[in-house]
Each structure stands twice: as structure tokens, then as C-alpha cells.
C-alpha positions as CSV (number, residue, x, y, z in Angstrom):
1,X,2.3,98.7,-38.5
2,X,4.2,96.8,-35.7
3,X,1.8,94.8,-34.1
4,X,3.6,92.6,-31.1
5,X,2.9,89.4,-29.9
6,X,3.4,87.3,-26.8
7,X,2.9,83.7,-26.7
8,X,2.5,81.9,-23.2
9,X,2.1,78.0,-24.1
10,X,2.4,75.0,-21.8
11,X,0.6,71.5,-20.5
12,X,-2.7,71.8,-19.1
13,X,-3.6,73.6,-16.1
14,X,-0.3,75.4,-15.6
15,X,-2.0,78.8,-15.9
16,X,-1.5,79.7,-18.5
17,X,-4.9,81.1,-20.1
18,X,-5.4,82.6,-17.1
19,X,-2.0,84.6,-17.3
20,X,-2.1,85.2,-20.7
21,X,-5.8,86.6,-20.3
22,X,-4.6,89.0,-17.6
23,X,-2.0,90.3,-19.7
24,X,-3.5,91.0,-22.4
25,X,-6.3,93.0,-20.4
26,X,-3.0,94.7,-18.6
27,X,-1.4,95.7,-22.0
28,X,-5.0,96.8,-23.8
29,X,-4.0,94.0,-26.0
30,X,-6.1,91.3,-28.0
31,X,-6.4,88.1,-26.4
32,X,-6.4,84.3,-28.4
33,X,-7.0,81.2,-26.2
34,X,-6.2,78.8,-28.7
35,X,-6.9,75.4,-26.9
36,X,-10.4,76.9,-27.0
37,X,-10.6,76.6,-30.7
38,X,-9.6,72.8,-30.4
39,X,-12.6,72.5,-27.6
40,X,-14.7,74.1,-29.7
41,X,-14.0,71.9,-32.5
42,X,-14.4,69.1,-30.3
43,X,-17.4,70.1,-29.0
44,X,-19.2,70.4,-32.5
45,X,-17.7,67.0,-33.1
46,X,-19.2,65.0,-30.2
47,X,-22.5,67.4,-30.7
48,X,-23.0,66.5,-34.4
49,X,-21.9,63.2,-33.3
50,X,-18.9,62.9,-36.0
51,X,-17.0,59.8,-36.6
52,X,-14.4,60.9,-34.2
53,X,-11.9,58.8,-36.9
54,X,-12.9,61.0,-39.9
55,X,-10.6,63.2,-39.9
56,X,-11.0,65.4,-43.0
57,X,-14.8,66.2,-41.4
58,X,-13.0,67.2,-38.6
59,X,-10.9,69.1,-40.3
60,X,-13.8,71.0,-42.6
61,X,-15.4,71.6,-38.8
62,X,-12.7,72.9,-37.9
63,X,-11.6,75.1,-40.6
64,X,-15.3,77.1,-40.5
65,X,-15.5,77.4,-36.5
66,X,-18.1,80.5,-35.9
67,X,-16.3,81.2,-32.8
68,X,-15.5,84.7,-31.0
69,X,-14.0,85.6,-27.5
70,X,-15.5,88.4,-25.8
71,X,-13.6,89.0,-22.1
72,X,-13.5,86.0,-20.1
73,X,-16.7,84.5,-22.3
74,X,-16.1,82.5,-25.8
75,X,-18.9,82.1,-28.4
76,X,-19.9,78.9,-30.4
77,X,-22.0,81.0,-33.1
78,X,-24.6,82.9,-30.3
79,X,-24.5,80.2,-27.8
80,X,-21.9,81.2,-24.6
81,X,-20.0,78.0,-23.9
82,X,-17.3,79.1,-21.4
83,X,-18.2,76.8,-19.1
84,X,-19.2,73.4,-21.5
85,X,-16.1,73.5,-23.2
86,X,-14.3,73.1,-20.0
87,X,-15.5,69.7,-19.2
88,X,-12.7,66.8,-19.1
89,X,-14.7,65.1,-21.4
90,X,-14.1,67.4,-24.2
91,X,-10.5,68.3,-23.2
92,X,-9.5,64.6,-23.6
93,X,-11.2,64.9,-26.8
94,X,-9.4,68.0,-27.8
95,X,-6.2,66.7,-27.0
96,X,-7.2,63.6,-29.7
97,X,-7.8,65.7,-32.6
98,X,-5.3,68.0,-31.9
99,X,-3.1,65.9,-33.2
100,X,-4.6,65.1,-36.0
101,X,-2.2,67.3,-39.0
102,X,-5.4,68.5,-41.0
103,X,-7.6,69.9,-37.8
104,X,-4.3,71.7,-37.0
105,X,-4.2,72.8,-40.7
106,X,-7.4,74.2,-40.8
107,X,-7.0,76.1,-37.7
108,X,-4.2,77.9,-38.5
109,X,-5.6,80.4,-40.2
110,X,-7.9,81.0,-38.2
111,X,-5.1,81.4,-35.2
112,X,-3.3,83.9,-36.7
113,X,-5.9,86.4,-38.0
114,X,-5.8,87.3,-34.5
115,X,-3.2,89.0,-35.1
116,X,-4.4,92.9,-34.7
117,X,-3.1,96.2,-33.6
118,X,-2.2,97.3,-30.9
119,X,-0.9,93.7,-29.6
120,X,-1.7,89.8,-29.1
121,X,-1.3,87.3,-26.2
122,X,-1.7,83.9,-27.8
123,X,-1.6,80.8,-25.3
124,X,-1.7,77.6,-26.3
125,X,0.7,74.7,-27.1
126,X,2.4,75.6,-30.4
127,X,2.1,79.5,-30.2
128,X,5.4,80.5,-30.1
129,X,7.2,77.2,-32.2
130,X,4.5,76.9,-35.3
131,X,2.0,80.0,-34.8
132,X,4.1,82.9,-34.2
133,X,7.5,82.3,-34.5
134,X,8.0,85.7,-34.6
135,X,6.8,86.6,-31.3
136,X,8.3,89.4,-29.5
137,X,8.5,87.5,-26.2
138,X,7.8,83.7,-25.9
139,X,7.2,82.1,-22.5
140,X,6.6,78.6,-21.9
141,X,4.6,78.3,-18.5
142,X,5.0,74.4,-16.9
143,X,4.6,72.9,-13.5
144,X,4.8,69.7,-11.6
145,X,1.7,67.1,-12.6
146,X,0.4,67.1,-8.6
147,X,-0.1,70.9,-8.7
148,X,-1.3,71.2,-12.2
149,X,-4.0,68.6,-10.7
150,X,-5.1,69.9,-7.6
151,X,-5.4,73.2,-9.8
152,X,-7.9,72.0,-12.0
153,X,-9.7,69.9,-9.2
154,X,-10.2,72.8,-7.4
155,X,-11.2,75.0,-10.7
156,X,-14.0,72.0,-11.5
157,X,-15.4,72.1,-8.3
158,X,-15.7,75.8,-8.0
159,X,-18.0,75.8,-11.1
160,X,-19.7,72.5,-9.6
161,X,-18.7,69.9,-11.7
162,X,-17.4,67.1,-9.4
163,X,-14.6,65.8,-10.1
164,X,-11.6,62.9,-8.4
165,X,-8.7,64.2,-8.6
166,X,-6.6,60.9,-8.7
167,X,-8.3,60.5,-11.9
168,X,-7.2,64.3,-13.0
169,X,-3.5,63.4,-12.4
170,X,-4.0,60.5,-14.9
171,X,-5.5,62.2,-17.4
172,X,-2.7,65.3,-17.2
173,X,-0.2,62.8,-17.9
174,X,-1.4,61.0,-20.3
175,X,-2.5,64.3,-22.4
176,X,1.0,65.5,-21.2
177,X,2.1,62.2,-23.2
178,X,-0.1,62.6,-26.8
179,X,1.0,66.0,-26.5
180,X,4.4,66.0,-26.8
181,X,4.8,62.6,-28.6
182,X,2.6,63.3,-31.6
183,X,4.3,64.1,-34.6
184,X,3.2,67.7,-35.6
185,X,3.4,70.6,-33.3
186,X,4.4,68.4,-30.2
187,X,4.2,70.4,-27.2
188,X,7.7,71.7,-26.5
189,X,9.4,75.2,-25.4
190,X,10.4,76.9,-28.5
191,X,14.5,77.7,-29.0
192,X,14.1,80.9,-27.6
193,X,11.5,80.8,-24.8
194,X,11.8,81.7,-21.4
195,X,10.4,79.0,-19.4
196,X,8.1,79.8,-15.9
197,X,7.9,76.8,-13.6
198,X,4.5,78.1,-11.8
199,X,4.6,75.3,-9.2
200,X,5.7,78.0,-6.4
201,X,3.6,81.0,-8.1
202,X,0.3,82.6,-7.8
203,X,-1.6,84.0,-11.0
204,X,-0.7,87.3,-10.0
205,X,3.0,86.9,-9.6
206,X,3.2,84.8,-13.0
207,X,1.8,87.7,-14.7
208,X,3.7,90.4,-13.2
209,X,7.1,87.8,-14.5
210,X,5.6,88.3,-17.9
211,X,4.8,91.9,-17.7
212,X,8.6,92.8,-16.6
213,X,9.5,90.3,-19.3
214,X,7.9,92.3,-21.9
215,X,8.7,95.4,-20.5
216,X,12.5,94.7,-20.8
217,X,11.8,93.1,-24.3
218,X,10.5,96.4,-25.4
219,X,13.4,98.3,-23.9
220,X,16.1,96.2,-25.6
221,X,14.9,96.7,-29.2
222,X,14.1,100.5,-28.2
């Protein structure tokens, strides 16, 4: 069965689980928010208080993640923690291990078992250059560091977490940094991907881009 995929990856906060969400919903397809897998991982890490340098526990923790995604809501085993995994604490610590070669190892897997009729949308980092290569339309999703801040300032403070965001901006760029200088699955556009510069676009106007994207995709191999 032809099963297609979308991948939607960028840095942090350019809206890109939110899009990729969306459409998937849109196209009655699955959905795979694969940064949550490293936040989960890194929030069993710091919770069973894990030598943060031993990587090959990591990695078994990793590998054996009882995680599941149900709407806008994702599952460590029965406990909901949509909104504890979302903490800067724990995405500074994702970005660590996640670029550590054996986490990524053991995750793989588990990212592309996703894979299931009638469709995907993956977002992430590495979807569409180490994930799904294959991918039937790849979009790489970026925007400048000041708006990819003030976006997640005004995200935290909507759920109540306080937050500065001069301290944000920092932290975008140096993740933006270990992210694409770490040696496997840096974080770059794939060869074939078209890339969204969401600086100047709402949510809603990034995902009708993608739907037309796909919609011509579709057409062209029709």
C-alpha cells in the first residue's frame, strides 16, 4: 500500500509542530512529533535522575519509551505530559542528548513505525534527511531568532510558565548551534526540500503553503 509522508522539520519555535499537527488533522492523516520523543526521553532521564553522561542508559531509555500521541495530548505510559515536557528545562536537555548517536539510534525505530496508512506528517529535525528520505513532500519551516523567541515567550506565558525572553533568544541560538554542529543528523534542509521562512506568516497561512504543496505533489506523480 502507498502510504505518503510529509516531513516539516526546522529550529525550535518556527511552527512547525503546530503546522504539521494541523495538517495532518486536515489530510485524516497520522501525526509524529518527534522532538517529543527526545522530551520524553529527557524527561525520564532527569526524573530517574540518570547520569546525564551515560549515554548507553540513555540510549536503553530511549529505545523502550511507552509513549503515545493522542490529538494535541502525548502520553508518558498513562501520565498526560503535554504540558511538562514543554518546559525549557527539558528542551535544553533534549537538545543535549539528541546528539548523542545511540539515543538517536534507539529512536529510530521507534520514529518510523509511525509510518501507517492512510498518510504521516513527521516534524522534527532529521525527518526528511535521515527519517524519511522518501518523503513525498519535504518542507523545512525556519525563521528569524527574534520571532522564533517572542513566539515561544508568548506560548510559555499563555500556559503560565514565566518566562524572560532575552534569555529565550539565547537559548534558541545556542540549541540553533548544537543542532546543526553536531556530528549525526545536524539540523539542515534536506537536498530536496522546500524551505518556508515563517517570519511573515501566521499558522494558518503556513499550513495552507503546505496543503497546496502537497496537493500539487499529488498531481504531478498522478
Amino acid at each position: 500500500m502507498n502510504i505518503s509522508i510529509i516531513t516539516i522539520d526546522g529550529p525550535t519555535a518556527s511552527g512547525k509542530g503546530t503546522v504539521a499537527r494541523i495538517v495532518a488533522e486536515k489530510l485524516h492523516f497520522h501525526y509524529l512529533d518527534s522532538g517529543a520523543l527526545y522530551r520524553l526521553t529527557a524527561l525520564s532521564v532527569i526524573r530517574s535522575g540518570i547520569n546525564p553522561d551515560d549515554t548507553g542508559q540513555i540510549a536503553e531509555m530511549a529505545r523502550n519509551l511507552p509513549c503515545r500521541f493522542e490529538k494535541e495530548h502525548i502520553f508518558l505510559g498513562d501520565e498526560d505530559v503535554t504540558d511538562a515536557i514543554r518546559s525549557e528545562t527539558i528542551g535544553n536537555m533534549a537538545s543535549k542528548i539528541a546528539a548523542i548517536p545511540a539515543v538517536r539510534q534507539a529512536l529510530t525505530d521507534l520514529q518510523t513505525g509511525f509510518r501507517k496508512a492512510p498518510g504521516l506528517v513527521a516534524d522534527g529535525r532529521d525527518m526528511g534527511t535521515v527519517i524519511f528520505p522518501e518523503a513525498d513532500l519535504k518542507i523545512f519551516l525556519t525563521a528569524s531568532v527574534d520571532i522564533r523567541a517572542e513566539r515561544r515567550y508568548k506560548q510559555l506565558l499563555e500556559k503560565g510558565i514565566p518566562a524572560n525572553i532575552d534569555n529565550l533568544r539565547n537559548d534558541l541560538i545556542e540549541r540553533d548551534k548544537r543542532d546543526t554542529q553536531r556530528q549525526t543528523a545536524p539540523l539542515v534542509a534536506a537536498p530536496d526540500a522546500i524551505t518556508l521562512d515563517t517570519s511573515t506568516l501566521n499558522i494558518q497561512e503556513t499550513v495552507e503553503r503546505v496543503l497546496d504543496l502537497f496537493a500539487r505533489t499529488i498531481r504531478s506523480r498522478s
